[in-house]
KOLVOMAR-42833 format. One line per 3 residues: number of its first residue (from 1); their letters; for each residue x, z, y of N, C-alpha, C, O. Coordinates in nm, 4 decimals. Layout:
! KOLVOMAR-42833
NUM	A	X,Z,Y,X,Z,Y,X,Z,Y,X,Z,Y; ...;
END
This chain:
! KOLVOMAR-42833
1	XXX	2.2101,3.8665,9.4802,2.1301,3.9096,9.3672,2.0228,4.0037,9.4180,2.0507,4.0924,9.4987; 1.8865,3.9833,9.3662,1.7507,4.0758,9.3561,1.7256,4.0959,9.2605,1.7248,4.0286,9.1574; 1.6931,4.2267,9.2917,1.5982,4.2697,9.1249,1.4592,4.2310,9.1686,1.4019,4.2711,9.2698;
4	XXX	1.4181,4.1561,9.0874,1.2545,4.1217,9.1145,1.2169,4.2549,9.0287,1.1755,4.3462,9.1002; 1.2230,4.2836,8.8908,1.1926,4.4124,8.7810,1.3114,4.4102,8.7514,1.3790,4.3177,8.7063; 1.3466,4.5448,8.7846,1.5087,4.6095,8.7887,1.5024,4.6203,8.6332,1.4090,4.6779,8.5774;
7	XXX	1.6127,4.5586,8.5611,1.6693,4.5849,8.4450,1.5924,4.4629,8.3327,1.5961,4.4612,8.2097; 1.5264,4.3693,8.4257,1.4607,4.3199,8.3464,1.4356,4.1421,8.4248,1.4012,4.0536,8.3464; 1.4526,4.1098,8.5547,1.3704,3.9736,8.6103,1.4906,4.0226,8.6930,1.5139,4.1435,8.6913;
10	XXX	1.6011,3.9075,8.7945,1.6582,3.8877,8.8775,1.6497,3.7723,8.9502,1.5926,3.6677,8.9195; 1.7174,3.8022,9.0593,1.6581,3.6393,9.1522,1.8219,3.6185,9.1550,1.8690,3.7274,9.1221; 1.9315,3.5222,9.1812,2.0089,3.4781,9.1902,2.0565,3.4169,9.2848,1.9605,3.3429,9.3061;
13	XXX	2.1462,3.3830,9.3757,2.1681,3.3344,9.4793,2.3031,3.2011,9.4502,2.4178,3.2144,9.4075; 2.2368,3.0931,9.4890,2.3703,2.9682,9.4713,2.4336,2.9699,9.5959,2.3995,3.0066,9.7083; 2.5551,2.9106,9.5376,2.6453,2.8921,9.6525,2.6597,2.8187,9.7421,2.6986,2.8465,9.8555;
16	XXX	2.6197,2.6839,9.6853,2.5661,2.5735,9.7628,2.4480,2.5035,9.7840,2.4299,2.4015,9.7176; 2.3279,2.5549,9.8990,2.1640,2.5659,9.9195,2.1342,2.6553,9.9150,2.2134,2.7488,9.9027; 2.0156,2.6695,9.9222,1.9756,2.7943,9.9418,1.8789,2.8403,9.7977,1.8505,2.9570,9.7706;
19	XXX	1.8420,2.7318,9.7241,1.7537,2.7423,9.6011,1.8222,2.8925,9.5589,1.9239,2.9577,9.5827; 1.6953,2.9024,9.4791,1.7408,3.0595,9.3908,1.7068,3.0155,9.2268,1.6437,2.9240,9.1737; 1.7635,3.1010,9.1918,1.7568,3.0807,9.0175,1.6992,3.2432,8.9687,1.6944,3.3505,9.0288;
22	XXX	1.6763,3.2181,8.8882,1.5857,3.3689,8.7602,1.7009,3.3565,8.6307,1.7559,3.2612,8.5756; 1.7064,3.5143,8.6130,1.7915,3.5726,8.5039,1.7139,3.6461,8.4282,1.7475,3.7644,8.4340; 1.6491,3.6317,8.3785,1.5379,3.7141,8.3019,1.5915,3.7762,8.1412,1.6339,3.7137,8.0440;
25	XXX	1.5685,3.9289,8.1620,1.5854,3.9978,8.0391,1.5020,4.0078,7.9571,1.3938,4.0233,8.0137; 1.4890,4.0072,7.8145,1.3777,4.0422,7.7189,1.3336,4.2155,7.7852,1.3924,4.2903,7.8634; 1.2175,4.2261,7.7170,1.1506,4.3479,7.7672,1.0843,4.4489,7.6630,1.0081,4.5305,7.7150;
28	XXX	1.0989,4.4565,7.5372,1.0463,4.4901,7.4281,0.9774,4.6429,7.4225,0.9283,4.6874,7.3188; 0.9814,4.7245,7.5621,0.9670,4.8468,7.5342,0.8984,4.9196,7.6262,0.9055,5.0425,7.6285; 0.7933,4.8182,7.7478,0.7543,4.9013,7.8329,0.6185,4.8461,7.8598,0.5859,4.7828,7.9602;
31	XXX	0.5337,4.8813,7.7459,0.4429,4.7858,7.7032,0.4430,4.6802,7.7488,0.3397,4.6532,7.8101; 0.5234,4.5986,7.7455,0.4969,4.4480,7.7346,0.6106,4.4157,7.6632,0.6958,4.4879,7.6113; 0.5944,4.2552,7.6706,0.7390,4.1905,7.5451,0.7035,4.0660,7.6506,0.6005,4.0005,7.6660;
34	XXX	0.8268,4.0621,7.7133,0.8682,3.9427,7.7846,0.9990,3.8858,7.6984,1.0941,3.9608,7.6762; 0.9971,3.7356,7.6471,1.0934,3.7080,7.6532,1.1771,3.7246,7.7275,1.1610,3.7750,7.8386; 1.3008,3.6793,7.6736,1.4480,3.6375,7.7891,1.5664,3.6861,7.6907,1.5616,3.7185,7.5721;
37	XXX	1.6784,3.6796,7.7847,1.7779,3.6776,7.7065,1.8557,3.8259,7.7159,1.8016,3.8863,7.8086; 1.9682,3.9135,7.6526,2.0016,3.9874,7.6670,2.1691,3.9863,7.7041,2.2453,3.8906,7.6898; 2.1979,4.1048,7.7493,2.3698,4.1375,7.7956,2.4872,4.0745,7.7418,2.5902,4.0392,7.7993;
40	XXX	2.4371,4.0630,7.5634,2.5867,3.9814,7.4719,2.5735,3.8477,7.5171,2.6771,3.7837,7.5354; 2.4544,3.7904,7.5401,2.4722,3.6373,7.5512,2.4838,3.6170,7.6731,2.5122,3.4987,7.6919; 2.4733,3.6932,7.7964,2.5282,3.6580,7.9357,2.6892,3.6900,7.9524,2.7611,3.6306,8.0328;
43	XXX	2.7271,3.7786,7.8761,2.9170,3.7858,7.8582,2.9516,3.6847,7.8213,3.0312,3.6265,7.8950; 2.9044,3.6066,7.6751,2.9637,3.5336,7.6060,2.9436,3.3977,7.6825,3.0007,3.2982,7.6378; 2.8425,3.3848,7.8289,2.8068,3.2787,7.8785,2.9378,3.3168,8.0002,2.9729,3.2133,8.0569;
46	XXX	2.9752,3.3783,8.0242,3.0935,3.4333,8.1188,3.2508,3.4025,8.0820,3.3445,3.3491,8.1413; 3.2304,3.4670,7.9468,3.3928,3.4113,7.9261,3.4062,3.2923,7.8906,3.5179,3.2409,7.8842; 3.2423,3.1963,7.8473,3.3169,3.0538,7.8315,3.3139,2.9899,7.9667,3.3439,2.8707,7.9738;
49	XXX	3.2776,3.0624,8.0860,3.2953,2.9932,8.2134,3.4156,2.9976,8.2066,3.4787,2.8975,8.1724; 3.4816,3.1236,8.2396,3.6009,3.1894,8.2685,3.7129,3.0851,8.1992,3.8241,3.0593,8.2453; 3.6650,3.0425,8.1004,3.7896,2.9533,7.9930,3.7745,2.8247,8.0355,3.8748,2.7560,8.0546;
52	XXX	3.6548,2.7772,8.0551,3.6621,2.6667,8.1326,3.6923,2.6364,8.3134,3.7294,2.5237,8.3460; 3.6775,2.7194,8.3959,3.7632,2.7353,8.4950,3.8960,2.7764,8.5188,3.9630,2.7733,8.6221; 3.9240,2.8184,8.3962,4.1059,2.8423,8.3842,4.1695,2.6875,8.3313,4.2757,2.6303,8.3558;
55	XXX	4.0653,2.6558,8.2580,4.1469,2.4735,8.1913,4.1233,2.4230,8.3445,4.2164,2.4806,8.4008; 4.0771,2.3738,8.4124,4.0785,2.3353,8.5235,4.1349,2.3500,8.6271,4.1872,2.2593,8.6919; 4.1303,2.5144,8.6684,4.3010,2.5876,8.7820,4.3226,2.7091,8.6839,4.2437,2.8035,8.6815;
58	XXX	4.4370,2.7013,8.6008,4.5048,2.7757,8.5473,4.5313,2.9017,8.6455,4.5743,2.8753,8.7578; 4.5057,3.0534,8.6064,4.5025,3.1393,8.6688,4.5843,3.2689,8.6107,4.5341,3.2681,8.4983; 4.6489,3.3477,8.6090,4.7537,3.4311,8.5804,4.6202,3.5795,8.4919,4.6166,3.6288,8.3792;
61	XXX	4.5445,3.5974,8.6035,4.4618,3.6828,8.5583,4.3067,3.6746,8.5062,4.2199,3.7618,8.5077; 4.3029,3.5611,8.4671,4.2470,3.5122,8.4301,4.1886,3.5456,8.2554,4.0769,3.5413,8.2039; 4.3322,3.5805,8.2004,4.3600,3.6351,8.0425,4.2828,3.7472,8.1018,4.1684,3.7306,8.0594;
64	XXX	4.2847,3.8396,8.1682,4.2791,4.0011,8.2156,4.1421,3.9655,8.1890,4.0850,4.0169,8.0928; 4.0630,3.8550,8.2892,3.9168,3.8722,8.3151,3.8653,3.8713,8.1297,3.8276,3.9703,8.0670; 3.8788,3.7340,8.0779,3.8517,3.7301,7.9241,3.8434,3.8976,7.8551,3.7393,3.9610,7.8376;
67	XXX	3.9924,3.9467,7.8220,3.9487,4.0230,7.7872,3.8963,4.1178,7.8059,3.8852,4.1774,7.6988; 3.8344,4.1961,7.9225,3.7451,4.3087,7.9888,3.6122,4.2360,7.9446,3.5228,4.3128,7.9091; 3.5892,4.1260,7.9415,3.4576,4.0623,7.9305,3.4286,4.0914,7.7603,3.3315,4.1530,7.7167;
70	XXX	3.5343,4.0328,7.6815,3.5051,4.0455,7.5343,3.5294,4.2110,7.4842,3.5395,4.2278,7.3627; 3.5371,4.3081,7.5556,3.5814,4.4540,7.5128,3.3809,4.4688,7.5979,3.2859,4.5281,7.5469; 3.3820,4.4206,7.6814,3.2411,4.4495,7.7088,3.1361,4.4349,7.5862,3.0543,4.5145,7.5401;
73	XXX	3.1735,4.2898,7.5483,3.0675,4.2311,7.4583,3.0691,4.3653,7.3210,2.9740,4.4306,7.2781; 3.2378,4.3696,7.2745,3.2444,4.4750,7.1843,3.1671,4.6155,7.2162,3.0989,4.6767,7.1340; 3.1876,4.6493,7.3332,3.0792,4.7872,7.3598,2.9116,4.7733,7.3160,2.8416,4.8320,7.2333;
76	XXX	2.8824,4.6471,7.4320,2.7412,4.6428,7.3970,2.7068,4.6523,7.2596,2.6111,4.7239,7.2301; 2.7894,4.5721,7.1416,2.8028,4.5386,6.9749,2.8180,4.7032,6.9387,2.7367,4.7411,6.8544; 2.8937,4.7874,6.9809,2.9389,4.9014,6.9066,2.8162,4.9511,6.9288,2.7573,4.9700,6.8223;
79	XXX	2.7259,4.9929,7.0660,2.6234,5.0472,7.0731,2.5079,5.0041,7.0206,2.4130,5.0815,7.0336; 2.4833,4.8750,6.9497,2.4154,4.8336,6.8877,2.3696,4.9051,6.7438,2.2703,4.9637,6.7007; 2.5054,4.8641,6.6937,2.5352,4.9519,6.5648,2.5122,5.0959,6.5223,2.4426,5.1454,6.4336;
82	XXX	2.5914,5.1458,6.6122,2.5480,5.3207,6.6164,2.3810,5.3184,6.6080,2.3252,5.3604,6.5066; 2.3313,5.2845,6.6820,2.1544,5.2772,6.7300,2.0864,5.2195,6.5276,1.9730,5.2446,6.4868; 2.1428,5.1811,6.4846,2.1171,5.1082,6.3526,2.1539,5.2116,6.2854,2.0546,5.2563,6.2280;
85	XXX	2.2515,5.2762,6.2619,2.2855,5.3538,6.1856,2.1962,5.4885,6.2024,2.1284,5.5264,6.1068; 2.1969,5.5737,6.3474,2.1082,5.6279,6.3553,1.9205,5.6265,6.3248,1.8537,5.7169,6.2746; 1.8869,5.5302,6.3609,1.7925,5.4610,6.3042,1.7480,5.4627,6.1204,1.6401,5.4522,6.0621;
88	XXX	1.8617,5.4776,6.0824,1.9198,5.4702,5.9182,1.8702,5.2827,5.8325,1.8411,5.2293,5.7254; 1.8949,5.2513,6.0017,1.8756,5.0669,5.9132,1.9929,5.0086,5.9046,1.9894,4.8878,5.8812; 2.1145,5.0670,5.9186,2.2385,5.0463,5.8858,2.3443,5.1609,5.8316,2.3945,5.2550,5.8930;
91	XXX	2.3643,5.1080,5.6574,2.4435,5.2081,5.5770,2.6084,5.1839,5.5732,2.6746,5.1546,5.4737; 2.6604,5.2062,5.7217,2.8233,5.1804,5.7040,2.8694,5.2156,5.5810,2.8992,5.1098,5.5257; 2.8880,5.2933,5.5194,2.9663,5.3405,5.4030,2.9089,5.1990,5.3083,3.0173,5.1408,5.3066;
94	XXX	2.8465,5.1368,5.2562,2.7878,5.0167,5.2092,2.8487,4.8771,5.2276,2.8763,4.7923,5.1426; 2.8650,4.8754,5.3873,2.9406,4.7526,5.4349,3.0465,4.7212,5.3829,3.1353,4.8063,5.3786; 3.0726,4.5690,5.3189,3.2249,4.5390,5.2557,3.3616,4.6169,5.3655,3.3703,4.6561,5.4819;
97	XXX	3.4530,4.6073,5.2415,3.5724,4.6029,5.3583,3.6672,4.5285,5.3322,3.6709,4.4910,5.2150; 3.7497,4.4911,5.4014,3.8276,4.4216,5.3778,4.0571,4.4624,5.3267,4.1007,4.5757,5.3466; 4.1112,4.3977,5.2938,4.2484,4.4442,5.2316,4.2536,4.5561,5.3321,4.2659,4.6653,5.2767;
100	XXX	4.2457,4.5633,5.5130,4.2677,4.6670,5.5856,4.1877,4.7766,5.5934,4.2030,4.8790,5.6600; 4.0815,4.7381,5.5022,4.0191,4.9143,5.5083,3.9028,4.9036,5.5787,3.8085,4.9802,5.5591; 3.9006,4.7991,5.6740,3.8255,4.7943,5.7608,3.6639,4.7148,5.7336,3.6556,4.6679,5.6200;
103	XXX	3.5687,4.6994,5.8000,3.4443,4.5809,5.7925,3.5348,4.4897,5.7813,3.6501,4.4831,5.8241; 3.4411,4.3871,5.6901,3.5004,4.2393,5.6991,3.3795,4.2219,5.8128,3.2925,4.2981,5.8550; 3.4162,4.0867,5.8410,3.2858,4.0203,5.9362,3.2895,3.8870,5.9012,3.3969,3.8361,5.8690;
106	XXX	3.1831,3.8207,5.9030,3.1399,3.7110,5.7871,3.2458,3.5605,5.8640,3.2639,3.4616,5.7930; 3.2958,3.5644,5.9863,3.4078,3.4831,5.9570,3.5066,3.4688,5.9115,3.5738,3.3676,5.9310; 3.5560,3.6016,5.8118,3.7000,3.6315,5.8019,3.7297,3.5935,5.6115,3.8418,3.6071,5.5626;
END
């Protein structure tokens, strides 16, 4: 891995050749706006590797990797939120809840 623009453009290295690949982050804040993609959708592109290389060689720690990956995704999500709320474009006290007291979330 290279940072071409640290925190923002990476170069990638395959395993088999030598070709390189680009990981490119959106950029919304340093005067410019580059597309690309952000942190939740490269986890969520991780643990469905992770699930699909476990259907293939079943792995013991494998469960372990999943969930550190989806407690990740939950961080990045929690810090999202807070940033909204502070912001005051999100009124928790407002949000449904559900029989536990808790947010519902629109699959439940």
């Amino acid at each position: 891995m290279k940072a071409i623009i640290p925190g923002h453009l990476y170069e990638l290295d395959h395993l088999d050749g030598d070709r390189k690949q680009q990981l490119r982050f959106v950029d919304r804040g340093h005067g410019t706006n580059y597309q690309g993609t952000y942190n939740q959708e490269v986890l969520r592109v991780l643990i469905d590797r992770v699930q699909f290389l476990h259907a293939e060689q079943p792995w013991i720690l494998n469960e372990q990797i999943i969930y550190h990956l989806r407690m990740a995704l939950v961080l990045h999500e929690s810090r999202a939120l807070s940033q909204k709320v502070e912001k005051g474009q999100l009124l928790p006290e407002q949000l449904p809840v559900g029989r536990d007291g808790h947010f519902t979330l629109a699959s439940e």
